[in-house]
C-alpha positions as CSV (number, residue, x, y, z in Angstrom):
1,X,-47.6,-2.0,137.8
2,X,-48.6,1.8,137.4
3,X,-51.9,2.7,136.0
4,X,-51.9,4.0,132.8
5,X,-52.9,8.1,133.1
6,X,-55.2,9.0,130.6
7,X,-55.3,13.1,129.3
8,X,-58.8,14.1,128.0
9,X,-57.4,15.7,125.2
10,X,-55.6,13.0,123.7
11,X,-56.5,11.4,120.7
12,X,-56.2,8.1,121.7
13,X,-57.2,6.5,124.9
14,X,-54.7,4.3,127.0
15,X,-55.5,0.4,126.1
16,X,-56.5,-0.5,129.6
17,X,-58.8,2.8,130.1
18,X,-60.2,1.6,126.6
19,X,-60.9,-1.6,127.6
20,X,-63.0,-0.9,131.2
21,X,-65.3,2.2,128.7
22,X,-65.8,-0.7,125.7
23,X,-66.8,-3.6,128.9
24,X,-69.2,-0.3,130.4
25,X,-70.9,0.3,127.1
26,X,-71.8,-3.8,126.5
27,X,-73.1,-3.9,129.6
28,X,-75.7,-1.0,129.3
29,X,-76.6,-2.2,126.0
30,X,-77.9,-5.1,127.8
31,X,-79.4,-3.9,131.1
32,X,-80.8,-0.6,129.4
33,X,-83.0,-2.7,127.2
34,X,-83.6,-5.4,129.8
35,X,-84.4,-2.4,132.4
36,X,-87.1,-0.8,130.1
37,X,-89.1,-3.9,129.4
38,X,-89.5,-4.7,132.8
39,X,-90.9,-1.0,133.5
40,X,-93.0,-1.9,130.5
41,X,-94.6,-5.0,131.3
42,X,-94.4,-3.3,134.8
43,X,-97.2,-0.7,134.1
44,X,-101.4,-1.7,134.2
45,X,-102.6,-1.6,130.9
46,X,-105.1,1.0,129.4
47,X,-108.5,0.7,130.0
48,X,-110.6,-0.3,127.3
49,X,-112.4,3.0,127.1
50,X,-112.9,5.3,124.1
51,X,-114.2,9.0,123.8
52,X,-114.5,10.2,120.0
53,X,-112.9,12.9,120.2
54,X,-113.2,13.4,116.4
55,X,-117.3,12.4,115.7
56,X,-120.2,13.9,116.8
57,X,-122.7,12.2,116.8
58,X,-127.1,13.2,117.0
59,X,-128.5,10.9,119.3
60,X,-132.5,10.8,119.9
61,X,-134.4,10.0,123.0
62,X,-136.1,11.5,126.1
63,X,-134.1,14.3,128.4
64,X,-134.3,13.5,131.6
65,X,-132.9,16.9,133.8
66,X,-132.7,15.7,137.4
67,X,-131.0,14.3,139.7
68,X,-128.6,13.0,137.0
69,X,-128.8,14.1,133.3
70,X,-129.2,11.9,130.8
71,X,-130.9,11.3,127.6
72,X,-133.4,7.9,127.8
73,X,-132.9,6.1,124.1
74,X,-135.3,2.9,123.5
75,X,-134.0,-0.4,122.6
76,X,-137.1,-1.9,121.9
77,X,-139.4,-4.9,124.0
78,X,-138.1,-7.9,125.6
79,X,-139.6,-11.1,125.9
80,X,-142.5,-9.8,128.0
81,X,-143.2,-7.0,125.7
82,X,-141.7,-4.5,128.2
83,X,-140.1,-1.5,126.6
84,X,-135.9,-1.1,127.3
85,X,-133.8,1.8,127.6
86,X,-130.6,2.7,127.6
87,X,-129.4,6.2,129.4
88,X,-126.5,8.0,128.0
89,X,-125.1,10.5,130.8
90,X,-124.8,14.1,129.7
91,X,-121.6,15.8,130.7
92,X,-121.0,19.4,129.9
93,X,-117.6,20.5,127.8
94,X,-114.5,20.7,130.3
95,X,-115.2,20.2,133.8
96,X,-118.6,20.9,133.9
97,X,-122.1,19.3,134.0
98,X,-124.4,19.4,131.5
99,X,-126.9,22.0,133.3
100,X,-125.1,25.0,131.7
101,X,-125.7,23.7,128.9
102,X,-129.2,22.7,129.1
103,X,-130.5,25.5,130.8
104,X,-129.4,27.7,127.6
105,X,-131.2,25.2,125.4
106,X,-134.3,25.6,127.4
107,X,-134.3,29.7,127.4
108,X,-133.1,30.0,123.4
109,X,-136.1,27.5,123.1
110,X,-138.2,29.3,125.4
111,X,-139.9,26.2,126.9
112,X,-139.0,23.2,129.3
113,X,-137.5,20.5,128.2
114,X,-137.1,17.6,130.8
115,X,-139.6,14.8,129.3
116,X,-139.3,16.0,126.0
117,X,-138.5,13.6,123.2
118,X,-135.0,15.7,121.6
119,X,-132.3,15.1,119.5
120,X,-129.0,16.0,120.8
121,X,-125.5,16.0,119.6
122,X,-122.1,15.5,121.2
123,X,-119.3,13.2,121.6
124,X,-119.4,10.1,123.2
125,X,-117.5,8.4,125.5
126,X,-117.9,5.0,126.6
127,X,-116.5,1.8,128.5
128,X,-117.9,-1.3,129.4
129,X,-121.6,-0.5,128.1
130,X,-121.8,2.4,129.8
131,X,-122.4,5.5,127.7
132,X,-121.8,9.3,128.2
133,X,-121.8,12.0,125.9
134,X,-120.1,15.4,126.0
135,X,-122.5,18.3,124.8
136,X,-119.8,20.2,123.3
137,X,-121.2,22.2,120.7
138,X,-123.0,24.6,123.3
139,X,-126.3,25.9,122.2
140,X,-126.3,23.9,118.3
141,X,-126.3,20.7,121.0
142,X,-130.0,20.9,120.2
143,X,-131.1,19.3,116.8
144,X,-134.8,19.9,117.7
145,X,-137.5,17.8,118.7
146,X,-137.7,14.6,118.2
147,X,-140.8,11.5,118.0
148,X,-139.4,9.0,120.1
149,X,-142.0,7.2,122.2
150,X,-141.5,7.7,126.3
151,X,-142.6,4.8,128.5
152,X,-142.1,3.9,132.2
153,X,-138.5,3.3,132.9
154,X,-137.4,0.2,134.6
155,X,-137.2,1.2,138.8
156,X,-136.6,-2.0,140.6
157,X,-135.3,-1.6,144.5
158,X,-132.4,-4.2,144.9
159,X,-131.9,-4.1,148.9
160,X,-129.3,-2.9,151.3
161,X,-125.0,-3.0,150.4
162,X,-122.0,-2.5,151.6
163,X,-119.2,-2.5,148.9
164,X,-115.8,-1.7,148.8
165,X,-114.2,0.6,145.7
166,X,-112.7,3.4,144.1
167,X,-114.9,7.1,143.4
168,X,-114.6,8.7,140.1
169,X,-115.6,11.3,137.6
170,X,-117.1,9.2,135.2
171,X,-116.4,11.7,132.5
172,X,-112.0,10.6,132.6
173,X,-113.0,7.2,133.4
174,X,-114.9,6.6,130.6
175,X,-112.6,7.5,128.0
176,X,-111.5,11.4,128.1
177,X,-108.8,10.7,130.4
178,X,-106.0,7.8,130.9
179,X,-105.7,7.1,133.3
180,X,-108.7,8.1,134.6
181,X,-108.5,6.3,137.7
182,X,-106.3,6.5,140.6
183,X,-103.8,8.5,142.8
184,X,-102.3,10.1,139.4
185,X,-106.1,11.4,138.4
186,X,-106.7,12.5,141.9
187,X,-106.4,16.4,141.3
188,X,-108.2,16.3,137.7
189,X,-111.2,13.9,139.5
190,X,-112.0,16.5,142.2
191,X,-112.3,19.4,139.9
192,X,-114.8,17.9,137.4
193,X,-116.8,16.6,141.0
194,X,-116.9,20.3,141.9
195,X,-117.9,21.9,138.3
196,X,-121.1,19.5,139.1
197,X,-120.7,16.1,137.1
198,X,-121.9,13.1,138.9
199,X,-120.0,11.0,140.8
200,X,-119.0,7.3,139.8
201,X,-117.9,4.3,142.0
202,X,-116.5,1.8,140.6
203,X,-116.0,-1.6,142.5
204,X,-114.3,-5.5,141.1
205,X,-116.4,-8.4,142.1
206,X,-115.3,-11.6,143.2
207,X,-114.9,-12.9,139.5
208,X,-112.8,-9.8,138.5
209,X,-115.6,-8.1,137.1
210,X,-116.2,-4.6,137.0
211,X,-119.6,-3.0,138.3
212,X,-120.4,0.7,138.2
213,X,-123.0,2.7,140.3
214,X,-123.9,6.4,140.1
215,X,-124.1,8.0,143.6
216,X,-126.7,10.1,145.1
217,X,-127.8,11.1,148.4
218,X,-129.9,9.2,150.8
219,X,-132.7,10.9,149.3
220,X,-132.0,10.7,145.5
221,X,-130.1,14.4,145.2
222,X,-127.0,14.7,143.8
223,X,-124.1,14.2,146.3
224,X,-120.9,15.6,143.9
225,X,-120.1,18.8,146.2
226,X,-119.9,16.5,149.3
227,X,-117.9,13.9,148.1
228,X,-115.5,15.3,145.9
229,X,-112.9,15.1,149.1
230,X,-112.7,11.1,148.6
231,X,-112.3,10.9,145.3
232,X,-109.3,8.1,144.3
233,X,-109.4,6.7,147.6
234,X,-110.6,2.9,148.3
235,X,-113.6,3.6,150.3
236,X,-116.2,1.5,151.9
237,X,-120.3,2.6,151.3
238,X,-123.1,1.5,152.6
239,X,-126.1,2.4,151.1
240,X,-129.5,1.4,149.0
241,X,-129.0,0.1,145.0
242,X,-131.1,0.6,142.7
243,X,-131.6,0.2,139.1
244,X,-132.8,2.7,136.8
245,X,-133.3,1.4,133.3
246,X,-129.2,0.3,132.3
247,X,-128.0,2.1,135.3
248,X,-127.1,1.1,138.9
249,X,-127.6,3.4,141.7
250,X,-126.3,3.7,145.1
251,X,-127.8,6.2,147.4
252,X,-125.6,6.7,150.5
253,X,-125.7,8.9,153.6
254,X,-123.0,11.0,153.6
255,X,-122.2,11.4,157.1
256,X,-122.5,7.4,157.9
257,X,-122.6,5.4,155.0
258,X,-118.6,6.8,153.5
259,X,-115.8,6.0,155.0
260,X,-112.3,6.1,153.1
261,X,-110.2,2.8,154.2
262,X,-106.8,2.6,155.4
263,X,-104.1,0.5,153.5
264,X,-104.6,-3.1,153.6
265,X,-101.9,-3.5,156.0
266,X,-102.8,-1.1,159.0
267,X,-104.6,-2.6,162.1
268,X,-107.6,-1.6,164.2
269,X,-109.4,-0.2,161.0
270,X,-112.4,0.6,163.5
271,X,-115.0,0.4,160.5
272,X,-118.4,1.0,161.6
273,X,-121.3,-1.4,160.7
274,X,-123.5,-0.4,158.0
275,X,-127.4,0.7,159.6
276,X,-125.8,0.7,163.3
């Protein structure tokens, strides 16, 4: 039996050439649907984070300048009558830190204003508790002074770590971006490191959990220029934690205390020992 030869131009298609296109186009309507859900249900879901994009917001509290800016907001005593605070990071519009910013509050002002009790305004961004907030409106950022009380902020030592995670920019992670994590947010990550925001490592417990620490130095200066190289890679640090108020703190030596880990699967890893 010959096959049937079918001329493009014809108006009608041989029956057997018909039949093979109409078995074709059943088929993909089943694996084209089938296909797509498994990409779907392939893919991590978003993080949980939100930046409001469309609300600014005054917040009041005390302006802490260095080594990471932030503005100190009171949450009132605990049991023992000891005053709380939260600290909102301040992150500059774009990729930038909030110095800029700041520093042409403080000359329009004429005055210093690390320590002062100010209201500021911006956008927030947040995830898991942990607040920033983009000063976007440049120099109207400042809503004046403000009557907030100051106290001593919590400063408790916690010991000696080595832990196992991811750096970030803690501006895309915490809402701006998605995702704001990863080999994808690599490029976007180093460039907001370089325009001066602090670095943020995120690590996952044993019980899934999620725990973030601000890095600095081994002496408490900001480490964003030196670091910016390991951004999205898992990386082992070894350093001291503290806690400052809300936040945790991990200050690391650079040279010793970083070191960006292989995949899983390569051998002879040749990590060194943390304080050898």
């Amino acid at each position: 039996m010959k096959d049937e030869f079918y001329i493009g131009w014809q108006d009608k298609a041989p029956v057997s050439y018909a039949q093979k296109i109409r078995q074709w186009i059943l088929l993909m309507i089943f694996i084209i649907p089938a296909v797509s859900a498994l990409l779907v249900l392939g893919q991590r879901p978003f993080a949980d984070s939100t930046f409001e994009i469309t609300q600014l917001r005054t917040m009041e509290g005390i302006l802490i300048r260095e080594p990471i800016p932030c503005l100190k907001m009171p949450l009132g005593s605990d049991a023992k009558g000891i005053q709380q605070f939260q600290r909102i990071l301040l992150i500059g519009f774009g990729k930038k830190s909030a110095g800029p910013t700041l520093d042409a509050i403080e000359r329009a002002q004429g005055q210093i204003l690390n320590g002062k009790s100010v209201k500021l305004a911006g956008k927030l961004i947040y995830v898991d508790g942990t607040l920033a907030m983009e000063l976007t409106e440049g120099l109207q950022t400042f809503k004046g002074f403000s009557e907030v009380p100051d106290a001593p902020s919590l400063h408790l030592s916690l010991g000696e770590a080595t832990l196992r995670g991811e750096i970030l920019d803690p501006k895309c992670y915490l809402g701006v971006m998605r995702p704001g994590e990863g080999k994808p947010h690599r490029s976007c990550a180093i460039r907001c490191l370089e325009g001066g925001i602090p670095p943020f490592f995120k690590i996952t417990t044993q019980e899934d959990a999620r725990q973030y620490f601000f890095l600095l130095d081994a002496h408490g200066q900001p480490v964003h220029d030196k670091i910016a190289r390991y951004v999205a890679d898992e990386v082992q640090l070894c350093g001291a934690i503290e806690q400052w108020d809300d936040w945790y703190i991990l200050k690391i030596d650079v040279s010793e205390g970083l070191q960006r880990l292989r995949p899983y699967w390569a051998k002879d890893q040749h990590l060194r020992m943390c304080n050898n």
